[in-house]
C-alpha positions in Angstrom: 92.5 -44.2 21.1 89.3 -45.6 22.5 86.6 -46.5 19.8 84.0 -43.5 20.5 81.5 -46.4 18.7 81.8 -49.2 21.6 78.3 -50.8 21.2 77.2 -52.0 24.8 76.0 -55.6 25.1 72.9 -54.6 27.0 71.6 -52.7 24.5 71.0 -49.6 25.7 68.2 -47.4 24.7 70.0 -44.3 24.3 73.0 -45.8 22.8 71.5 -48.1 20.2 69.7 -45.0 18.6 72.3 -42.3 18.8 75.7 -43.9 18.4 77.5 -44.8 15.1 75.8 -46.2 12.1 74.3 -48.6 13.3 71.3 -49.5 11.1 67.9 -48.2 9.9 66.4 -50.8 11.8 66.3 -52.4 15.4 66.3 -56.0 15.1 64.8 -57.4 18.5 66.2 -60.4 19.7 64.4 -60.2 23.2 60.7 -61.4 22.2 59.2 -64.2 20.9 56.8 -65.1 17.9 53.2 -64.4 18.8 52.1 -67.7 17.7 48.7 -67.8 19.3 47.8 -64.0 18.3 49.1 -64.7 14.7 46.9 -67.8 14.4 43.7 -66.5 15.5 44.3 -62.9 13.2 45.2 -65.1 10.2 42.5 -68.0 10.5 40.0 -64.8 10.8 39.0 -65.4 14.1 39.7 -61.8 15.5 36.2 -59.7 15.3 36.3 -56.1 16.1 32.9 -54.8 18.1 31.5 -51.3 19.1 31.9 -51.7 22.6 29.0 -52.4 25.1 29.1 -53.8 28.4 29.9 -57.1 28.0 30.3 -59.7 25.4 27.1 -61.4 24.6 26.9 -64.4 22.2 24.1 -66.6 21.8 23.7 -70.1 21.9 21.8 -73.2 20.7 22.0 -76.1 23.8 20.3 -78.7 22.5 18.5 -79.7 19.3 15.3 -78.8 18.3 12.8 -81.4 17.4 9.0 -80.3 17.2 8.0 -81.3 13.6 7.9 -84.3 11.7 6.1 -86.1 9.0 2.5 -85.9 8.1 -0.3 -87.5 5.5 -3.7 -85.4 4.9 -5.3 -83.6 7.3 -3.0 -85.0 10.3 -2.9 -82.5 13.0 0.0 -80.5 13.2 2.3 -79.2 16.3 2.7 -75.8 17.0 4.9 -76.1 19.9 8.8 -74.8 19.2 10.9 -76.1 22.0 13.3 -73.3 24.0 16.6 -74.0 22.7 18.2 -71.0 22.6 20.7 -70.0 25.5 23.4 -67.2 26.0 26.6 -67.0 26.8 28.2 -63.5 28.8 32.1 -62.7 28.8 33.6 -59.4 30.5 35.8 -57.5 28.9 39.8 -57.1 30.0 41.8 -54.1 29.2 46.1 -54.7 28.8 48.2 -51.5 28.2 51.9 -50.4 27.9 53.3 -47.2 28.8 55.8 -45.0 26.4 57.8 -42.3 28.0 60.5 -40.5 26.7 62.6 -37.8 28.9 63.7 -34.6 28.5 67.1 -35.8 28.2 66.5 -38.9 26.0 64.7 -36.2 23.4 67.8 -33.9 23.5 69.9 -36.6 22.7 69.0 -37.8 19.8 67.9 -34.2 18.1 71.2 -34.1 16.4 70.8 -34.5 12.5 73.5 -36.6 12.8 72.5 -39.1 15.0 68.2 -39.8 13.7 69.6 -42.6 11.8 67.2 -44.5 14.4 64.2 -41.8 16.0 64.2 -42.8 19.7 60.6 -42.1 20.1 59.5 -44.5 17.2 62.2 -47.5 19.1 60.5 -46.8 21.9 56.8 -47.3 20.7 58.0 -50.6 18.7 59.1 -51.9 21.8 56.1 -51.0 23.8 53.9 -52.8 20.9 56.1 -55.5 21.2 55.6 -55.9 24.7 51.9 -55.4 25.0 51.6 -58.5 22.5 53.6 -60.4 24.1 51.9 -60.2 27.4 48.8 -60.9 25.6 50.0 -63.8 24.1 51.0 -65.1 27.3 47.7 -64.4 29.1 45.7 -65.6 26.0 47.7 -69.2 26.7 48.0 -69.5 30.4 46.0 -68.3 33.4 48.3 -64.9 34.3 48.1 -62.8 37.2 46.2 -59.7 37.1 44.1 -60.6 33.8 41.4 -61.6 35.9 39.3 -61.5 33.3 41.0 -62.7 30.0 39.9 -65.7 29.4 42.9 -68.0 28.2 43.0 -71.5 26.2 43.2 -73.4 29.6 40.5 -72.1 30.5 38.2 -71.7 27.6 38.8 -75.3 26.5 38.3 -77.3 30.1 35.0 -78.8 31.5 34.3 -75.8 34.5 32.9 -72.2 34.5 33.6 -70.2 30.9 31.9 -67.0 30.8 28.5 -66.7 32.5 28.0 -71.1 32.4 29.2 -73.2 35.0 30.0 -76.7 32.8 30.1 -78.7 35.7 26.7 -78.5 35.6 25.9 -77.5 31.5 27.0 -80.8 29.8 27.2 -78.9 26.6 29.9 -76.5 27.8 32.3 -79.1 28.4 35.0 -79.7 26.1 36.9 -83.2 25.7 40.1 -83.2 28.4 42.0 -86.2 28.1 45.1 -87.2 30.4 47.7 -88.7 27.8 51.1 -89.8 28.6 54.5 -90.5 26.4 53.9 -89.4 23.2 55.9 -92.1 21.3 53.3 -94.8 23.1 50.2 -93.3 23.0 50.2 -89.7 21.5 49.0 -90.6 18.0 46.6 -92.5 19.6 45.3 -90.1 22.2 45.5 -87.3 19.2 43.0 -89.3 17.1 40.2 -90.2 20.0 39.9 -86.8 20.8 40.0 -85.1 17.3 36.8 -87.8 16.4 35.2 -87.0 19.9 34.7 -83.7 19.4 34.2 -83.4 15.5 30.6 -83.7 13.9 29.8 -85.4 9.5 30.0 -81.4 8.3 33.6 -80.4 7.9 33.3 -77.1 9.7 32.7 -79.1 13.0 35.6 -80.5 13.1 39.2 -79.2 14.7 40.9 -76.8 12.2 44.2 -75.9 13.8 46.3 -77.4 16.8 48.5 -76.2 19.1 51.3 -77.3 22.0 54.7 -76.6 23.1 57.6 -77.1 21.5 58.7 -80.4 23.3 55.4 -81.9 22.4 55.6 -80.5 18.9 59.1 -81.8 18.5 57.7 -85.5 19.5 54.9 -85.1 16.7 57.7 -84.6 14.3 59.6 -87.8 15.2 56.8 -90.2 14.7 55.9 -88.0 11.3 58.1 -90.1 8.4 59.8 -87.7 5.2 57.5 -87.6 3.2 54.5 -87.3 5.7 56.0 -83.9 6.8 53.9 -81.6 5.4 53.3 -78.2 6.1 50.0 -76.3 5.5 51.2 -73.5 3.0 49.0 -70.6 4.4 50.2 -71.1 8.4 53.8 -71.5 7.0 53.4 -68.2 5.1 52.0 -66.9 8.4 55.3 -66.3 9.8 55.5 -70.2 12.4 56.4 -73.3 12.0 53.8 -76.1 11.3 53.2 -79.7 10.4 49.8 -81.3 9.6 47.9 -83.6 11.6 44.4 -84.5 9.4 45.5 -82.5 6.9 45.5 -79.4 9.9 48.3 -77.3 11.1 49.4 -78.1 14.2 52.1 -75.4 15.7 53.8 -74.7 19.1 53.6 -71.9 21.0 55.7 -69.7 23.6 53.6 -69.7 26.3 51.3 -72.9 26.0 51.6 -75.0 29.2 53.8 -77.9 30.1 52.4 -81.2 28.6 49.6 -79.8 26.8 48.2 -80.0 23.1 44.7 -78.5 21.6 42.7 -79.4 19.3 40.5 -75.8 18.4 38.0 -75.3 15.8 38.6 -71.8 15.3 35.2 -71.9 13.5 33.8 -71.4 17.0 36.3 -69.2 18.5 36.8 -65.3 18.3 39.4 -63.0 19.3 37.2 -60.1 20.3 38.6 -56.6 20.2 37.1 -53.4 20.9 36.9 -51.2 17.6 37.7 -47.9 19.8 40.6 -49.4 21.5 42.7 -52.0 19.0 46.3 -51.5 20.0 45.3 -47.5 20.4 47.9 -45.1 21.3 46.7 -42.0 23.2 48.6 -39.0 22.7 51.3 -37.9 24.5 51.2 -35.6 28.0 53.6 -34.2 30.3 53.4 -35.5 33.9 52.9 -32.4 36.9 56.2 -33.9 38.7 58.8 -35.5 35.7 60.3 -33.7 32.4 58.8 -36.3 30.4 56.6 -37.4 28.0 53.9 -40.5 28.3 51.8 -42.3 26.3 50.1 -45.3 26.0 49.1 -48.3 23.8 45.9 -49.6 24.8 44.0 -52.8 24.1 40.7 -53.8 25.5 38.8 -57.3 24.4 38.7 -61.2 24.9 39.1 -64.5 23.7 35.5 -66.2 23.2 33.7 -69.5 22.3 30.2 -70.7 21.8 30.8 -74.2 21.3 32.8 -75.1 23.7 32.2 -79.1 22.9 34.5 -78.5 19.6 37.3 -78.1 21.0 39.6 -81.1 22.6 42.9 -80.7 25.3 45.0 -83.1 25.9 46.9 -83.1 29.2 50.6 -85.0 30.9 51.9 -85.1 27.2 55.5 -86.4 27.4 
């Protein structure tokens, strides 16, 4: 007799929820970690704001230096240099659709067959997929997030935001071309880490991140016993070694040949409070016996100190 409880390799919606016993849970084995999203969340660099037009930040571009020392009555300056600047980011809206048809919902009604609702697989996979998109446009330049700004971007020597580097010094970061990691990666690693970092601990790189090739070559040159992870990005959920004492991970989507160096003291994970992964509730379309919804997200990855942060390139 044919097994009623044949479980289709392609995992089918309907079949996955309403057949057998198959599970309380769905166990999805088509997505990726969200390294990049999990690292700025659990180093606190996602801020939530009330909206507003844009994303303003200020800046300081260069030092001040107006006062000094003085004996008696020695005639004082009262002249406070300019220093201030600011920096303008847009904001970029991502969303995923959930729909559910008239046919899906009858279905799965049976008592018999909610092991699994069909509504609540089909949000989990919608928040799966709006995260993972994110992640992947928060690492790379991606088509149609014309606005997003990604780590490419931000750490690089052109235009961030409303500055054009090429011509403001002090929104460049250090880009170094490097080359085969076993001869020169350590090397190249250290140079830029010291270019960019500053005597107070806080300007210096706290996390760093490249792809898993590049990541595995870090790991060859690391001996036993200097393989150490860095307990609270391990208990983040990724896979980490240290380099200064600093986690350095791998991501899905970070580009070929490249490894960062970010101070995640000066970089923030905007989000919108209103629209943070937001579902909006559910209508019936005019022309379809359906139902849709959709998570929304609406924000953008930020710095304003763009010299702390270091890229290498042509790591191999």
């Amino acid at each position: 007799m044919a097994n009623e409880y044949f479980l289709q390799t392609s995992l089918d919606e309907v079949l996955v929820t309403s057949l057998a016993d198959y599970g309380k849970q769905v166990t999805d084995n088509a997505y990726q970690g969200n390294t990049l999203i999990a690292l700025l969340k659990n180093a606190g660099s996602k801020e939530l704001i009330n909206g507003g037009a844009s994303i303003i930040r200020q800046l300081v571009d260069e030092r001040q230096n107006n006062g000094g020392f003085y004996l008696g009555n020695d005639t004082l300056s009262t002249n406070q240099t300019d220093t201030l600047n600011a920096v303008e980011y847009k904001w970029q809206n991502s969303y995923e659709p959930i729909q559910i048809s008239r046919d899906e919902e009858r279905q799965n009604s049976g008592d018999s067959h909610r092991l699994i609702n069909l509504l609540e697989t089909k949000i989990k996979l919608s928040e799966l997929a709006i995260q993972q998109r994110l992640e992947q446009a928060l690492s790379t330049p991606t088509t149609g997030a014309n606005n997003l700004v990604d780590l490419e971007t931000l750490v690089n020597t052109g235009t961030l935001g409303s500055i054009a580097g090429a011509t403001q010094t002090f929104w460049q970061s250090t880009v170094t071309t490097s080359g085969a990691f076993a001869t020169q990666g350590l090397t190249d690693m250290t140079t830029a880490y010291y270019a960019v970092s500053g005597s107070q601990m806080m300007e210096n790189p706290t996390h760093f991140i490249t792809t898993k090739a590049v990541f595995q070559k870090f790991e060859n040159t690391r001996l036993p016993l200097e393989r150490f992870q860095n307990t609270m990005t391990a208990n983040a959920g990724f896979e980490n070694l240290t380099f200064k004492g600093k986690p350095i991970t791998y991501g899905n989507y970070i580009g070929s040949g490249l490894l960062f160096g970010l101070n995640l003291n000066y970089i923030k994970l905007i989000v919108d409070t209103e629209t943070d992964f937001i579902t909006t509730p559910f209508v019936v379309p005019t022309n379809q016996t359906a139902k849709v919804a959709f998570i929304l997200w609406r924000g953008n990855l930020i710095t304003d100190n763009r010299r702390r942060h270091f890229k290498l390139t042509s790591m191999n």
